[in-house]
C-alpha positions as CSV (number, residue, x, y, z in Angstrom):
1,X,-168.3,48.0,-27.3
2,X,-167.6,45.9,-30.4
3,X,-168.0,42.3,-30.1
4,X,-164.6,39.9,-31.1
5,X,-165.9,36.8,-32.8
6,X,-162.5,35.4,-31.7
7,X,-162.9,36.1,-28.1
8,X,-165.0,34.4,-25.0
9,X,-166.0,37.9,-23.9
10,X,-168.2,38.5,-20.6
11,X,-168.9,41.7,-18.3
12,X,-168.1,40.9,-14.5
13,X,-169.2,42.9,-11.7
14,X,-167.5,42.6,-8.7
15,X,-168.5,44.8,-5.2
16,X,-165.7,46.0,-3.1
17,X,-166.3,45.8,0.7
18,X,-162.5,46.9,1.2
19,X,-160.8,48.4,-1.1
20,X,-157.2,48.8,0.5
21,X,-157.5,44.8,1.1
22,X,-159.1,43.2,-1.5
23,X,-158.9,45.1,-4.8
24,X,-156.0,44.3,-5.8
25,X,-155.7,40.5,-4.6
26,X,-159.1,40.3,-6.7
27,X,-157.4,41.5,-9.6
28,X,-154.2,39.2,-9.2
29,X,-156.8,36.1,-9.0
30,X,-158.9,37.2,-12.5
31,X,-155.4,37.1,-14.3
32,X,-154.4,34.1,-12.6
33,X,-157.2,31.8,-13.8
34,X,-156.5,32.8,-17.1
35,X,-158.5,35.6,-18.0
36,X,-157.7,38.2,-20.0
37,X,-159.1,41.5,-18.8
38,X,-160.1,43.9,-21.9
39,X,-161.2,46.9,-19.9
40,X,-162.6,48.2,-17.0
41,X,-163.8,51.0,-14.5
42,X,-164.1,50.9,-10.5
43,X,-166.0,53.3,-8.9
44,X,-164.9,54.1,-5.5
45,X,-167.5,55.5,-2.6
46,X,-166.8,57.7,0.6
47,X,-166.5,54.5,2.7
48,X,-163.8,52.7,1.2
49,X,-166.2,50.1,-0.7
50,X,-167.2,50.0,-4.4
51,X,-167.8,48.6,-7.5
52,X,-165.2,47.0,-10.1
53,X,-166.7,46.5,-13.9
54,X,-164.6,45.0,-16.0
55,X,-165.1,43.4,-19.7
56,X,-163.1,39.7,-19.6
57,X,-162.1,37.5,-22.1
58,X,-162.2,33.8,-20.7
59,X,-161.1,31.9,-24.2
60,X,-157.8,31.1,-22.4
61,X,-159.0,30.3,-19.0
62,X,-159.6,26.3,-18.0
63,X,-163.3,27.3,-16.5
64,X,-166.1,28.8,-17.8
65,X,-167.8,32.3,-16.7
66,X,-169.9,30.7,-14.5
67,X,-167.0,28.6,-12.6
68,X,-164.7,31.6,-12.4
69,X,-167.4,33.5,-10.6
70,X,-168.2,31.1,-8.4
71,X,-164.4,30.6,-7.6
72,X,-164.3,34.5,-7.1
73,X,-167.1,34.1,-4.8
74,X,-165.7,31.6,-2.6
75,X,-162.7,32.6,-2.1
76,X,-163.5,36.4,-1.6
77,X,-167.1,35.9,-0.2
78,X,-167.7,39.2,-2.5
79,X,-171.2,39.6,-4.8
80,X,-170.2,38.9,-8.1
81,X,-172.5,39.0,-11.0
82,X,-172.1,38.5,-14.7
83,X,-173.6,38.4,-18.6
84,X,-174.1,40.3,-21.0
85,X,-176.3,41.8,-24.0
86,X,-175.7,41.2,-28.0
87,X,-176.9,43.8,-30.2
88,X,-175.6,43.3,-33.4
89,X,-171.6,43.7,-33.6
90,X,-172.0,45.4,-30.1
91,X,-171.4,44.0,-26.8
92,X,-173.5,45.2,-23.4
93,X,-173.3,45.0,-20.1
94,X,-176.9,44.0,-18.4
95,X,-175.8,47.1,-16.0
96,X,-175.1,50.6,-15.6
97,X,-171.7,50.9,-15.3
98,X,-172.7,54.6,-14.6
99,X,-174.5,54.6,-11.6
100,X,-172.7,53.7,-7.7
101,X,-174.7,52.6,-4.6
102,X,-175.2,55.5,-2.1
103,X,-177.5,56.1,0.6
104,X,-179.9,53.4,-0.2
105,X,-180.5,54.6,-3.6
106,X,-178.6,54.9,-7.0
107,X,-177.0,58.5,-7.6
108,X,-175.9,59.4,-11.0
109,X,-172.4,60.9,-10.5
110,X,-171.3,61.7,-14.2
111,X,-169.8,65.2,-14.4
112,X,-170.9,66.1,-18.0
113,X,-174.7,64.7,-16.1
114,X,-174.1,67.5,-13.9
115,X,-173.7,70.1,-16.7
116,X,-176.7,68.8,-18.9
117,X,-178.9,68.7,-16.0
118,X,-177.5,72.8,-15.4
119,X,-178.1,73.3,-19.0
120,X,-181.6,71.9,-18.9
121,X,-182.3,74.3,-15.6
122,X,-181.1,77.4,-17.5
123,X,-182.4,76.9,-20.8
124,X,-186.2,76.7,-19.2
125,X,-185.7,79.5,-16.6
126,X,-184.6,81.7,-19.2
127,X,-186.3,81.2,-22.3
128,X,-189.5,79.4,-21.2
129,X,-191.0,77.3,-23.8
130,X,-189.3,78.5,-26.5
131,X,-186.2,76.4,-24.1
132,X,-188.2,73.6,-25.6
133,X,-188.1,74.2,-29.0
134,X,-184.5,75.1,-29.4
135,X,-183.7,72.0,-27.6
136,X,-185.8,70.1,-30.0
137,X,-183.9,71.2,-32.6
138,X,-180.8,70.4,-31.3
139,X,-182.3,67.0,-30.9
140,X,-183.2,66.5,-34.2
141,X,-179.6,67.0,-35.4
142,X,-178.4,64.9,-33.4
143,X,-180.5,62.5,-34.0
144,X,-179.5,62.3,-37.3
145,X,-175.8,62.2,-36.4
146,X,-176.0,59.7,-34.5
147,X,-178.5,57.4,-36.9
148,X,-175.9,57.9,-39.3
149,X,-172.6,57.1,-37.2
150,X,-174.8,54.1,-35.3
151,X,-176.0,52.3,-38.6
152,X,-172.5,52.8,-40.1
153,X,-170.9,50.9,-37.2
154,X,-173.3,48.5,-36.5
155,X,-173.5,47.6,-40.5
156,X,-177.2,47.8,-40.4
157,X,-180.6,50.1,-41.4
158,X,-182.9,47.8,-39.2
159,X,-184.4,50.5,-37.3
160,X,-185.9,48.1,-34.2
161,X,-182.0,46.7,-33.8
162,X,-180.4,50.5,-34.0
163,X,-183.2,52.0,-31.5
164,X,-182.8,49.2,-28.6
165,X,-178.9,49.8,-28.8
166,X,-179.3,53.0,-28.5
167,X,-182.1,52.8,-25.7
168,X,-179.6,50.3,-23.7
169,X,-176.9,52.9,-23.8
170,X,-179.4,55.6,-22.6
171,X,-180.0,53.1,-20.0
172,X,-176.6,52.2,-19.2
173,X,-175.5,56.0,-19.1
174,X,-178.1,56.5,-16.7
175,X,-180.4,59.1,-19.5
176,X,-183.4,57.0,-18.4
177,X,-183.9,54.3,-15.9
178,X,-185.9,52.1,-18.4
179,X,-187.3,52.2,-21.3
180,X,-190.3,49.9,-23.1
181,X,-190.1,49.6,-26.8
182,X,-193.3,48.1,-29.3
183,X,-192.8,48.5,-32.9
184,X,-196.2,48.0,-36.0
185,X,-196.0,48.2,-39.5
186,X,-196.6,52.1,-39.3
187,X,-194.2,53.1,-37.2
188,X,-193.7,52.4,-33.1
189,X,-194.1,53.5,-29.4
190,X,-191.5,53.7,-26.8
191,X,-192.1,55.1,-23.0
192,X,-189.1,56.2,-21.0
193,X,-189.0,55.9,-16.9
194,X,-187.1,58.0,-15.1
195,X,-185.6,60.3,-17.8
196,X,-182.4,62.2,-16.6
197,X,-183.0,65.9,-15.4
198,X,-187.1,65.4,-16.0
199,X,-190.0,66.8,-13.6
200,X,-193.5,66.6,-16.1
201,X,-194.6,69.9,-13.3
202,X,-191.0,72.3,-14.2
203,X,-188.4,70.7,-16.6
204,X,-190.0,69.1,-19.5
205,X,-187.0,70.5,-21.7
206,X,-185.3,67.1,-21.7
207,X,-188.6,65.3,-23.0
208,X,-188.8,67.4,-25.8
209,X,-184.9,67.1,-26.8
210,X,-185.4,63.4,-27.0
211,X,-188.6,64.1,-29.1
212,X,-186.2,66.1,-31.7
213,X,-183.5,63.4,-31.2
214,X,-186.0,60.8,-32.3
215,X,-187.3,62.7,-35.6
216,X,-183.7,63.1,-36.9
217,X,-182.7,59.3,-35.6
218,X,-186.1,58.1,-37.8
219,X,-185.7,60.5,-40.9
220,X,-182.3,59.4,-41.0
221,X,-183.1,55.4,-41.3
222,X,-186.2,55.3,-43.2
223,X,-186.1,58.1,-45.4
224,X,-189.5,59.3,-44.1
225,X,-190.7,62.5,-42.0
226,X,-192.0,60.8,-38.8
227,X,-194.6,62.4,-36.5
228,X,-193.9,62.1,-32.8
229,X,-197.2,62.4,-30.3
230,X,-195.4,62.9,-27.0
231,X,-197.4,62.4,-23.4
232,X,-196.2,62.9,-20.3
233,X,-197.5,61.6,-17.2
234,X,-195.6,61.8,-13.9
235,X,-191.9,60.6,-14.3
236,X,-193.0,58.2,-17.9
237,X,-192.7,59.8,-20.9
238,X,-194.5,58.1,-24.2
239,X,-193.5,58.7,-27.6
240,X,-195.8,57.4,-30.7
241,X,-193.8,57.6,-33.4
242,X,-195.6,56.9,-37.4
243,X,-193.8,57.6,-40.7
244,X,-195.1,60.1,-43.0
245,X,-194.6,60.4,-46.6
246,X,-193.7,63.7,-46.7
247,X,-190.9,66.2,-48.0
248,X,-188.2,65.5,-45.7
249,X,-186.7,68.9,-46.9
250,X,-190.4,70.5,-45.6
251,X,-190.3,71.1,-41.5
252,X,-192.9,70.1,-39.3
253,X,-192.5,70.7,-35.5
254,X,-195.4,69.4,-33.6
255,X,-194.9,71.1,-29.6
């Protein structure tokens, strides 16, 4: 989300234990302490608990972030966490506001997560590796799409600041589970855990649309024909990424 220079903004994460009793007396408290709420998601699970997200602005409030969640804690005995990540004009929540808490572990429950991890299954059971390099084309362009729509709204062509927002979307839209980013003079590396829809022994298809998704990302900020050595080992995938001075109207697909 954009960042308001004019605002106190925060992201609050509040768990439900009772949804029918609490939710809404939560709400009611937020806006009574002053605090303006900008937007916000709850995510309900099978037991009548859950999650509530919601971006806060706390300029008009008589307490600070940390005091209003320790009121909300008090009163509500509820875990309540808060912060959040600047990237340029952008504003992040430190935590997936994608994922719920289910049967011990975290379950991505996106719909359109559904149908790219059925797209991922059909594309490699039908066409094989040639799966792969149709997907890494599809990457590539929208890689480039996205550089262009990213560095346009951000108002900046520093590559390091555009790839970490984009890697803490990724993260935040549950695409990968965590990422580890080093940049050099010649270019950079970046491993991914936990890619979305990934198995290095029968679906490497995603790994290879991120690897045309980061070629058009790159040619689109620096001008410059990047080659990408991917390796993949177990559920981490590394990308080594160096700039080329090459014809960037010239293809190079390196599989």
């Amino acid at each position: 989300m954009t960042r308001n220079n004019n605002v106190e903004e925060a992201f609050l994460s509040i768990k439900i234990e009772s949804v029918e009793n609490t939710l809404s007396k939560v709400i009611a408290k937020i806006k009574k302490l002053g605090v303006k709420i900008l937007n916000g998601v709850f995510i309900l699970n099978g037991d009548n608990s859950g999650k509530l997200i919601l971006m806060i602005d706390y300029s008009g409030a008589e307490y600070d972030i940390s005091q209003i969640v320790d009121i909300l804690r008090e009163k509500f005995n509820l875990e309540v966490e808060y912060g959040e990540k600047r990237l340029g004009n952008f504003l992040l929540p430190l935590y997936s506001i994608l994922r719920i808490e289910g049967r011990g572990e975290y379950e991505r429950t996106l719909f359109q997560n559904v149908m790219l991890r059925n797209l991922f299954y059909v594309l490699k059971k039908t066409w094989g590796v040639v799966g792969n390099i149709f997907m890494y084309h599809a990457g590539t362009k929208a890689g480039e799409i996205t550089a262009h729509e990213l560095s346009k709204n951000m108002n900046s062509g520093n590559l390091k600041d555009l790839l970490e927002y984009l890697f803490e979307f990724w993260r935040l839209d549950g695409f990968i589970e965590d990422y580890k980013l080093q940049m050099d003079e010649a270019g950079f590396k970046v491993s991914f855990y936990g890619m979305f829809g990934y198995d290095s022994r029968s679906m490497d298809i995603p790994a290879f649309y991120v690897k045309g998704f980061l070629s058009g990302f790159v040619s689109e900020i620096v001008n410059k024909k990047p080659e990408i050595i991917m390796n993949e080992e177990n559920t981490r995938v590394d990308y080594k990424v160096r700039y080329l001075q090459t014809n960037m109207n010239k293809e190079y697909i390196l599989l």
